[in-house]
C-alpha positions as CSV (number, residue, x, y, z in Angstrom):
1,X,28.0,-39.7,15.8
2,X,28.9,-39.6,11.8
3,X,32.4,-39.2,11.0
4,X,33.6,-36.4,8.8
5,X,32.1,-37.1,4.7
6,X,29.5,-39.3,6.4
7,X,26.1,-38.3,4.6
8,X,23.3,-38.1,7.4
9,X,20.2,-37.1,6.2
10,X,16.6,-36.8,8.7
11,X,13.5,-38.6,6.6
12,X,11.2,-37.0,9.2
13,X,12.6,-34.0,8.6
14,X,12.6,-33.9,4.8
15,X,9.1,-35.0,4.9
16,X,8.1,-32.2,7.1
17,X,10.0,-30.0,4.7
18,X,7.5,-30.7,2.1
19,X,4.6,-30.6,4.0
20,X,6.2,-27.2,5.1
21,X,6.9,-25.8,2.0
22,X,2.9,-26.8,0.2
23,X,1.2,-25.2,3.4
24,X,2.8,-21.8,2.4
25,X,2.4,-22.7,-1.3
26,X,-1.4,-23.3,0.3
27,X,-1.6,-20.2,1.9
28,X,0.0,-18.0,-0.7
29,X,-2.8,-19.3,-2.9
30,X,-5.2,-18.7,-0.1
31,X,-5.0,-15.1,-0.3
32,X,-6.5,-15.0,-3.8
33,X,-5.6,-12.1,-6.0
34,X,-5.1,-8.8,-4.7
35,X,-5.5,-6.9,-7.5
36,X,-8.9,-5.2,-8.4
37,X,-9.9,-2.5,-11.0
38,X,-9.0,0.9,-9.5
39,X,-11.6,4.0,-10.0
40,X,-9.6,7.0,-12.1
41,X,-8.0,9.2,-9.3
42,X,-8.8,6.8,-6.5
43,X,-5.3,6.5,-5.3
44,X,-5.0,10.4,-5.7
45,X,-2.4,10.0,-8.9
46,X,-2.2,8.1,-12.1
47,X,1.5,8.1,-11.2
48,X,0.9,5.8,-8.1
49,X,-1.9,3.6,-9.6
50,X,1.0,3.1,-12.8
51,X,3.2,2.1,-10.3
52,X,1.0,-0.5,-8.4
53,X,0.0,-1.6,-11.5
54,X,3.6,-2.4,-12.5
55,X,3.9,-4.2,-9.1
56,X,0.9,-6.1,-9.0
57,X,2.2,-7.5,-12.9
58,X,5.7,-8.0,-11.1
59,X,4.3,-9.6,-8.4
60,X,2.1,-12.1,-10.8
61,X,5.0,-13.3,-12.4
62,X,6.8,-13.5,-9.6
63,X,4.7,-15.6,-8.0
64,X,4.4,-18.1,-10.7
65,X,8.3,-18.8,-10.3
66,X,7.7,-18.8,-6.2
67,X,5.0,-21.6,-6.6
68,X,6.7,-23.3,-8.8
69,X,9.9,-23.8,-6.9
70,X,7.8,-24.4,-3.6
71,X,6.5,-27.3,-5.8
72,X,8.9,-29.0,-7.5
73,X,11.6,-28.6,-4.1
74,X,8.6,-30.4,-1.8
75,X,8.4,-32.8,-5.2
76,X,12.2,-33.6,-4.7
77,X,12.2,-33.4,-0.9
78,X,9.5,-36.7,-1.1
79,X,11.0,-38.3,-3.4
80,X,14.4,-38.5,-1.7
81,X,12.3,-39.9,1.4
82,X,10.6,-42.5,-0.6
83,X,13.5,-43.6,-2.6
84,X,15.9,-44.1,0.5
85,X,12.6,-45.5,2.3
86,X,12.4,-48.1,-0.5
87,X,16.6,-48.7,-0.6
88,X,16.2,-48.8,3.3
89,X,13.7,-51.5,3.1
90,X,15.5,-53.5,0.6
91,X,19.0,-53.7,2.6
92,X,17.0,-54.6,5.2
93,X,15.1,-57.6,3.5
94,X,18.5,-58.7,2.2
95,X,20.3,-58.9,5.4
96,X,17.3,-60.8,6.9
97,X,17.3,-63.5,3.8
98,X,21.0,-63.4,4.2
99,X,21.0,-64.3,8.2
100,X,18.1,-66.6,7.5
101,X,21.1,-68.1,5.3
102,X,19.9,-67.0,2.0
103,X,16.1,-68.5,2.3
């Protein structure tokens, strides 16, 4: 077990945190655009077609911004993984060279 201000962090579990996060990013862009032209009167009032066309703008923009952060936080979450991979591996090799009595 860690002590208390010990930093324990699960490489297997950041990695499946990216993974994660690009297959909803995936699916989210699998559903394609829901928007289509709508006939005059077709949702019975201009009032409701106004209004889901306000959302469907919303909802555009909105999921620009959700892509976007599902991208850049599976970006960082991989990065952290390779980085402490990489720092992991080097402490290692030094240890080894260092037992080996620095050859």
């Amino acid at each position: 077990m860690s002590s208390k201000g010990d930093l324990a962090i699960s490489l297997a579990g950041l990695s499946d945190l990216a993974t994660g996060l690009r297959s909803i990013k995936k699916r989210m862009d699998d559903t394609g655009q829901v928007d289509r032209a709508l006939g005059h009167g077709e949702l019975g009032s201009g009032k409701a077609r106004d209004s889901l066309d306000g959302f469907m703008h919303g909802w555009r923009d909105g999921r620009k911004e959700i892509d976007s952060g599902l991208e850049s936080v599976a970006k960082m979450a991989e990065s952290v993984v390779e980085q402490l991979t990489k720092t992991d591996q080097e402490l290692k090799d030094a240890l080894l060279k260092h037992q080996d009595g620095g050859k």
